[in-house]
N, C-alpha and C positions, 0 to 999 in steps of 0.2 A: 344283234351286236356279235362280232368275233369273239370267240377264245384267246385269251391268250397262252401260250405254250412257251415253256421256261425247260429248255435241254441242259442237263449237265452231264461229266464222264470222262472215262480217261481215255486218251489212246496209248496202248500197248504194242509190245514189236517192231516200233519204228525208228532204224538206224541214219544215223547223217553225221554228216562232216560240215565242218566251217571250212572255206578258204579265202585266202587271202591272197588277192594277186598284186603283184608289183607295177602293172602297169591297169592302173586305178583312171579313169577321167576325170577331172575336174567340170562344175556345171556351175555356173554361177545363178548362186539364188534367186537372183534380181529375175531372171529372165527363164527360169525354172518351171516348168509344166510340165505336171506327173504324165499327162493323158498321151503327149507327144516323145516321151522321152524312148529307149527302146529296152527290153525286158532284160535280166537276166541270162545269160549262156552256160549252164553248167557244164564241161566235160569228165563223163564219167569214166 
């Protein structure tokens, strides 16, 4: 039988920003699929 392995811990050092864009899309729920949708674009 496996081990089981339980991690805990902090992360330290790690700076970020929230933003909020104005030009947000709308996706309607109904027809909504995470797998197909397309990722995040941050510009830094």
């Amino acid at each position: 039988m496996a081990a089981v392995l339980h991690f805990t811990g902090f992360i330290k050092g790690v700076t970020y920003k929230t933003y909020l864009n104005d030009n947000l899309s709308r996706i309607s729920l109904d027809v909504f699929d995470v797998n197909k949708e397309r990722g995040v674009r941050i510009q830094v």
